[in-house]
VMD Tcl script that builds the backbone (N, CA, C; Angstrom):
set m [mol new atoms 282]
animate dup $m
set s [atomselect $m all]
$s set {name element resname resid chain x y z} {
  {N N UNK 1 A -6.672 6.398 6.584}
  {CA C UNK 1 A -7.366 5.132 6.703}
  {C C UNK 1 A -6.365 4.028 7.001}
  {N N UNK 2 A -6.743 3.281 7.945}
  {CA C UNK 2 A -6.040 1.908 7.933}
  {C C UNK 2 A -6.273 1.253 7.155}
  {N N UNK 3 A -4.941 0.268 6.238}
  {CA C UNK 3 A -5.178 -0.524 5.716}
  {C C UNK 3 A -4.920 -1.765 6.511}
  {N N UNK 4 A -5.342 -2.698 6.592}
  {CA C UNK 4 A -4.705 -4.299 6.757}
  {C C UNK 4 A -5.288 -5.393 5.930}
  {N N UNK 5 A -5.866 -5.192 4.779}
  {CA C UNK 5 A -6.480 -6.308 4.142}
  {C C UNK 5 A -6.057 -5.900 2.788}
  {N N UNK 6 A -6.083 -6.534 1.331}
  {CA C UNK 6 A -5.763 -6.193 0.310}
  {C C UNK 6 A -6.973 -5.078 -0.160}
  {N N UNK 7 A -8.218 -5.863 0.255}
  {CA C UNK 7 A -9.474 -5.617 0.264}
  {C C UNK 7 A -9.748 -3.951 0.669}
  {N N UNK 8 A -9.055 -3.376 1.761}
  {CA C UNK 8 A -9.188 -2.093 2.077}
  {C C UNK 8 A -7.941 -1.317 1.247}
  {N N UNK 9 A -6.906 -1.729 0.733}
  {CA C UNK 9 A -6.399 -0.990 -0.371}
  {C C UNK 9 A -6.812 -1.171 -1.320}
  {N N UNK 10 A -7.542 -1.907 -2.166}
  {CA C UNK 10 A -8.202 -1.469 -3.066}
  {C C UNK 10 A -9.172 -0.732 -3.063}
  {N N UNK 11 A -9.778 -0.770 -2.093}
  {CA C UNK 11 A -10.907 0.401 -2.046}
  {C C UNK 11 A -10.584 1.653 -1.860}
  {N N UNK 12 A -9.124 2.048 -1.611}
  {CA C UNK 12 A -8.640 3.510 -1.066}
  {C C UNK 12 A -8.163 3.539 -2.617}
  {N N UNK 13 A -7.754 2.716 -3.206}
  {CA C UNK 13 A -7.453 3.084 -4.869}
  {C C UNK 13 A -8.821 3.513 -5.671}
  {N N UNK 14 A -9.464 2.129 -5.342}
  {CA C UNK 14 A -10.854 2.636 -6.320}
  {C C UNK 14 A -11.527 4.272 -6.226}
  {N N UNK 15 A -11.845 4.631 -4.643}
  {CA C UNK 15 A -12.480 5.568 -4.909}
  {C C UNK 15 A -10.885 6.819 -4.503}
  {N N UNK 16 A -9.892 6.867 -4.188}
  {CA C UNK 16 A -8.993 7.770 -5.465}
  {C C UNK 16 A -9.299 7.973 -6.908}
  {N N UNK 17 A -9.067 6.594 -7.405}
  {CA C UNK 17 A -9.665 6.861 -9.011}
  {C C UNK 17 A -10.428 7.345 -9.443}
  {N N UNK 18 A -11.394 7.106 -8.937}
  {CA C UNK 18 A -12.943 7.995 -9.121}
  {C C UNK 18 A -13.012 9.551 -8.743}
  {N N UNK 19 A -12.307 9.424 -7.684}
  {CA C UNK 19 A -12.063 10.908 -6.985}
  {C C UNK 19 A -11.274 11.633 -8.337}
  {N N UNK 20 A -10.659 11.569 -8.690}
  {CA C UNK 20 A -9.978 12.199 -9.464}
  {C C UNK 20 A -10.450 11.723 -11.203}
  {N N UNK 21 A -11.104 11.495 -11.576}
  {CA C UNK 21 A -11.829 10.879 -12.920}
  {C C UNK 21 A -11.111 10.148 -13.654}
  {N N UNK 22 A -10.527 9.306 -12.675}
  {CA C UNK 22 A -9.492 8.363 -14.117}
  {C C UNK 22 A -9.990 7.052 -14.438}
  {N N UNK 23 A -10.029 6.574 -15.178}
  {CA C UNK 23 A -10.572 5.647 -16.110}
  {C C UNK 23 A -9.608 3.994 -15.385}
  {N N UNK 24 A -10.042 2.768 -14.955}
  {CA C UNK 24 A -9.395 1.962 -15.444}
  {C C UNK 24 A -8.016 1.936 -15.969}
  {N N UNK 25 A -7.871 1.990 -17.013}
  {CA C UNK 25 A -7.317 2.323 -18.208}
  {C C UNK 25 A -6.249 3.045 -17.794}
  {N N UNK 26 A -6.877 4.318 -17.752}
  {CA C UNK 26 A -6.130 5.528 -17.595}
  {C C UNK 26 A -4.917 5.903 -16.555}
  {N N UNK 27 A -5.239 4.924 -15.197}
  {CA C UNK 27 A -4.647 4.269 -14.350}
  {C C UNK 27 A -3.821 3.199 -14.130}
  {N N UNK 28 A -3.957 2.466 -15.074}
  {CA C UNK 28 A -3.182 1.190 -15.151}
  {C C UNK 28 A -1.872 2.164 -15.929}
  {N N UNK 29 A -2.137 2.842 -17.129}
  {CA C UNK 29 A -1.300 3.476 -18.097}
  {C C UNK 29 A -0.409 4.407 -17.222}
  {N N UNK 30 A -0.469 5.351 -16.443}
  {CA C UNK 30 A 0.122 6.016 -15.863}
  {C C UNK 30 A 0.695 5.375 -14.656}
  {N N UNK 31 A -0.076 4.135 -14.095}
  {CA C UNK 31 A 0.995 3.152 -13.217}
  {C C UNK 31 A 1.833 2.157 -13.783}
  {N N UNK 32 A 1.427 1.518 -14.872}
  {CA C UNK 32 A 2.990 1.040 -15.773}
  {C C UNK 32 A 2.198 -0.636 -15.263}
  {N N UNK 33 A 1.123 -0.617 -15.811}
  {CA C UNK 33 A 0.405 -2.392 -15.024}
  {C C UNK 33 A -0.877 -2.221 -16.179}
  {N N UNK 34 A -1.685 -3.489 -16.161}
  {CA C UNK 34 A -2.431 -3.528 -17.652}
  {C C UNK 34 A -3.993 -3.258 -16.755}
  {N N UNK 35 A -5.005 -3.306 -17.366}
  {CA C UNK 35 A -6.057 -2.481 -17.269}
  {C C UNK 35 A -6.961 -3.677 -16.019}
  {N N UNK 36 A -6.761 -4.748 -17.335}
  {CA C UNK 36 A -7.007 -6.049 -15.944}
  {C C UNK 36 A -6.524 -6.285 -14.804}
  {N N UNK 37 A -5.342 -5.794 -14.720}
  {CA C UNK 37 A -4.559 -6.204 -13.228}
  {C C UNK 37 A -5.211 -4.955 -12.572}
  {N N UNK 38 A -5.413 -3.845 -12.737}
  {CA C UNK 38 A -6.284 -3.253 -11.985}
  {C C UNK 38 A -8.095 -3.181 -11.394}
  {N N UNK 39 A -8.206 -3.821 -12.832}
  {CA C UNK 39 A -9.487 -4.033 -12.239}
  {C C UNK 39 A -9.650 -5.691 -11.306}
  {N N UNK 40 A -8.868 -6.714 -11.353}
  {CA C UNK 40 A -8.564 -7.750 -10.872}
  {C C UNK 40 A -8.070 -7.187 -8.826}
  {N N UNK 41 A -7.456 -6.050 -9.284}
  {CA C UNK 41 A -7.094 -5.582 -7.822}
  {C C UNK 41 A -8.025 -5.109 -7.050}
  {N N UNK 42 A -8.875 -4.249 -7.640}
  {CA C UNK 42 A -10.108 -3.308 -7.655}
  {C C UNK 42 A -11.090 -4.368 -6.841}
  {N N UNK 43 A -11.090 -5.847 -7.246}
  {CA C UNK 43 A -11.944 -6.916 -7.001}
  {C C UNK 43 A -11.312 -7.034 -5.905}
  {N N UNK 44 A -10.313 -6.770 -5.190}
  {CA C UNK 44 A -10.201 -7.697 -3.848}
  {C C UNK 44 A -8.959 -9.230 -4.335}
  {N N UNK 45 A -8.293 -9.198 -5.610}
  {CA C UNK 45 A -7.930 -10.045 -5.605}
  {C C UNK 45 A -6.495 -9.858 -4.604}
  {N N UNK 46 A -6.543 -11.423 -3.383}
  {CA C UNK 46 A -5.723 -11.261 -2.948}
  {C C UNK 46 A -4.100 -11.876 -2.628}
  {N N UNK 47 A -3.798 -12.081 -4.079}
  {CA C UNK 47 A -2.844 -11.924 -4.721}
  {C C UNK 47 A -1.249 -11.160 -4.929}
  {N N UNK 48 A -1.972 -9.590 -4.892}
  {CA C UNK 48 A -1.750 -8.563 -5.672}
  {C C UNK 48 A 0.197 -8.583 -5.405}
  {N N UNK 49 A 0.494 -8.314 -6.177}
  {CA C UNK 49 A 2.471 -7.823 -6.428}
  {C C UNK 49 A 2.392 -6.750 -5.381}
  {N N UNK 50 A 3.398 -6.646 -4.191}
  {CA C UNK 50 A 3.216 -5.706 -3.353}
  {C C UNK 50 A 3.916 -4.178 -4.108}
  {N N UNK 51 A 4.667 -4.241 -5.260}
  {CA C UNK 51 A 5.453 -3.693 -6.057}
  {C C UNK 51 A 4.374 -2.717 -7.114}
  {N N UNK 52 A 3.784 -3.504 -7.633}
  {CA C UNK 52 A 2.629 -3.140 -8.303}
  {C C UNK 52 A 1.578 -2.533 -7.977}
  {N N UNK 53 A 1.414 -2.737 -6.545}
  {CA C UNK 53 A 0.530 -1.629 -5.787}
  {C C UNK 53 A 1.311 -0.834 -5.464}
  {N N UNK 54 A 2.167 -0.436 -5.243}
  {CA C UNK 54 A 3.000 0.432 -4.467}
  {C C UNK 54 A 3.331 1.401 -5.914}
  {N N UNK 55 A 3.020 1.074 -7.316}
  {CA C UNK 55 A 3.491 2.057 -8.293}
  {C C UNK 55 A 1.966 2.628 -8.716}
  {N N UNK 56 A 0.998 1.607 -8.342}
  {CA C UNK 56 A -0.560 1.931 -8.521}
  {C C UNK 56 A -0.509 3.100 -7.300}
  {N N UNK 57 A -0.132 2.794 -6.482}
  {CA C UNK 57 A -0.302 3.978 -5.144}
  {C C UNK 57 A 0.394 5.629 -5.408}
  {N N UNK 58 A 1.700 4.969 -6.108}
  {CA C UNK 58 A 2.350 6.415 -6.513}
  {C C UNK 58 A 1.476 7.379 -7.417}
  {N N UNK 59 A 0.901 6.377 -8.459}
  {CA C UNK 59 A 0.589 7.166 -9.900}
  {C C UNK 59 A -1.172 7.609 -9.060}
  {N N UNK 60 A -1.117 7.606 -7.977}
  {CA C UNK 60 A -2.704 8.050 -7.580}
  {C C UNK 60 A -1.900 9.387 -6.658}
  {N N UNK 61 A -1.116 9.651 -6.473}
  {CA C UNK 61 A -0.433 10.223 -4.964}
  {C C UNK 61 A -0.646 9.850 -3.693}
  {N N UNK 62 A -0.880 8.588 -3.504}
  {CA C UNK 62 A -1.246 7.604 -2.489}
  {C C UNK 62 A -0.081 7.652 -1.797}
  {N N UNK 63 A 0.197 7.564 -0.080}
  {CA C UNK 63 A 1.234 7.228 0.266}
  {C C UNK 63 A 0.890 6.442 1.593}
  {N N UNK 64 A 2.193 5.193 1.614}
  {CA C UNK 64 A 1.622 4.217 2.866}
  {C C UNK 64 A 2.676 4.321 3.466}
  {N N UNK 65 A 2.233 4.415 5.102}
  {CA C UNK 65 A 2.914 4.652 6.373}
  {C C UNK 65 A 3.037 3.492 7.623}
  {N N UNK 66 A 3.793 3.395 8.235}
  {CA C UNK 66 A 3.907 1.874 8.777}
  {C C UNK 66 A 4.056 2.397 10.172}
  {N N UNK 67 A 3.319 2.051 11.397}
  {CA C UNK 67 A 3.769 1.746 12.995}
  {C C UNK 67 A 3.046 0.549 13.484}
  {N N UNK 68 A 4.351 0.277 14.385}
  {CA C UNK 68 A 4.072 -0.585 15.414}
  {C C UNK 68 A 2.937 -1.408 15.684}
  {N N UNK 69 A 2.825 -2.009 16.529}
  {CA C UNK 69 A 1.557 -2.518 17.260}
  {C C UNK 69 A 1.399 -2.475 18.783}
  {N N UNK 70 A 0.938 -1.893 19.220}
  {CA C UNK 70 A 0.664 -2.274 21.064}
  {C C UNK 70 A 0.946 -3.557 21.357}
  {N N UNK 71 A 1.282 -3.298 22.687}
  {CA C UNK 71 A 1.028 -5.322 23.392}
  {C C UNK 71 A -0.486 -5.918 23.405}
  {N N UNK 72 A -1.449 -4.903 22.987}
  {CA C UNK 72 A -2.775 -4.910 22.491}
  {C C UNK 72 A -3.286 -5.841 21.247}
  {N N UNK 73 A -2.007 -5.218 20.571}
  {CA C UNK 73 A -2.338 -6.050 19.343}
  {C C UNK 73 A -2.556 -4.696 18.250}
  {N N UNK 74 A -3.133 -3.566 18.818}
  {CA C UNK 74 A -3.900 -2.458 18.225}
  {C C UNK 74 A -2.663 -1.418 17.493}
  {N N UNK 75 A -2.670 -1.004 16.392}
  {CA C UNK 75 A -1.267 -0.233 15.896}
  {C C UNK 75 A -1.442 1.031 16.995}
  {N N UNK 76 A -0.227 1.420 16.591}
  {CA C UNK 76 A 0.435 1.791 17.708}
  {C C UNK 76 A 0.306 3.559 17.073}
  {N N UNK 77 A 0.022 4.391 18.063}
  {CA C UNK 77 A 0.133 5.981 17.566}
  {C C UNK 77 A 1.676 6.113 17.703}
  {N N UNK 78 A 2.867 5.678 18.054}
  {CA C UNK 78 A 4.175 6.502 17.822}
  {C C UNK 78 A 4.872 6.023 16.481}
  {N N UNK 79 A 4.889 4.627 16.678}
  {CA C UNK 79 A 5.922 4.741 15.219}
  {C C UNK 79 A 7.292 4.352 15.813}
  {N N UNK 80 A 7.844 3.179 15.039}
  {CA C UNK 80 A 9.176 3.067 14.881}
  {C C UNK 80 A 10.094 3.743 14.809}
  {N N UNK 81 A 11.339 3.819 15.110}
  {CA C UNK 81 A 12.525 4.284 14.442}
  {C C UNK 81 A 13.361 3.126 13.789}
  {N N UNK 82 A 12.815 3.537 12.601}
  {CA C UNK 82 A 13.962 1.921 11.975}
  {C C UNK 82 A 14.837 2.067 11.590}
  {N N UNK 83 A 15.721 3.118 11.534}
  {CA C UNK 83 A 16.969 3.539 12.079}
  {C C UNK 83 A 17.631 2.728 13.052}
  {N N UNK 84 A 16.986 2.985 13.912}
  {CA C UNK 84 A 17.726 2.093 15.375}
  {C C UNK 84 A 17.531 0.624 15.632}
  {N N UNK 85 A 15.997 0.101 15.050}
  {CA C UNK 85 A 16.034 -1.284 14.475}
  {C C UNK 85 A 17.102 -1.839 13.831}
  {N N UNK 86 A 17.412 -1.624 12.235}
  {CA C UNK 86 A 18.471 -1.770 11.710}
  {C C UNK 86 A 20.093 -1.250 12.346}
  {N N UNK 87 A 20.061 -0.362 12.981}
  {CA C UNK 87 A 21.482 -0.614 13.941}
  {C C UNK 87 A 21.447 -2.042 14.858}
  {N N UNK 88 A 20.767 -2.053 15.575}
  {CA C UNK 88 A 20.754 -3.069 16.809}
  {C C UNK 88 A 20.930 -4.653 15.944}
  {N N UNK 89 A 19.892 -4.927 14.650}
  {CA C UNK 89 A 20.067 -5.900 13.951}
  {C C UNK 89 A 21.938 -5.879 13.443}
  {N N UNK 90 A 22.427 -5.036 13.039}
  {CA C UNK 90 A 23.397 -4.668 12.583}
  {C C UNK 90 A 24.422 -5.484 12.879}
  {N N UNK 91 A 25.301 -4.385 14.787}
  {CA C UNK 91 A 25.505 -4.806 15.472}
  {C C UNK 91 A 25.080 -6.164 16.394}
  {N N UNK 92 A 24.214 -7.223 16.265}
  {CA C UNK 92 A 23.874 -8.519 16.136}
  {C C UNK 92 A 24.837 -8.949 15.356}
  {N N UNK 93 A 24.740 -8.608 14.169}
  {CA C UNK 93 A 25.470 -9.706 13.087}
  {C C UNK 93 A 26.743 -9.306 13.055}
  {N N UNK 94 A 27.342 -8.620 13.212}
  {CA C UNK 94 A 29.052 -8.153 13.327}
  {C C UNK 94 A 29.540 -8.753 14.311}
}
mol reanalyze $m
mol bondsrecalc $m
mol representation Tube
mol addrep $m
């Protein structure tokens, strides 16, 4: 699923959670965040600690993947090498 809104990662959390029967609770506890900040996330709040989702994402086995964009605007099917990004930035600054 694409995400681009806070709004569509919470919904790939919510029904994970559900998918797998975990409680609120039970989720916040095994992501290391309090019961409210998940259900506050759950709402669409768009806010959220990008850190704090990203340990909410682990403790679900959630994993997020990043490419490009077309001159479209539309993401892109290949994908970066940010490897070679970070060289070229590199070599810039040296």
């Amino acid at each position: 699923m694409r995400i681009l809104t806070v709004t569509d990662a919470a919904a790939v959390v919510r029904g994970r959670r559900v998918d797998l029967g975990l409680s609120q609770a039970a989720l916040a506890a095994q992501a290391g965040v309090s019961r409210k900040w998940i259900y506050e996330f759950e709402a669409g709040k768009p806010t959220v600690e990008l850190g704090l989702m990203l340990r909410v994402f682990e403790a679900l086995g959630l994993r997020l993947s990043s490419s490009a964009a077309t001159s479209t605007g539309s993401p892109g099917s290949g994908g970066i090498d940010l490897d070679a990004v970070l060289d070229r930035h590199r070599a810039v600054d040296a």
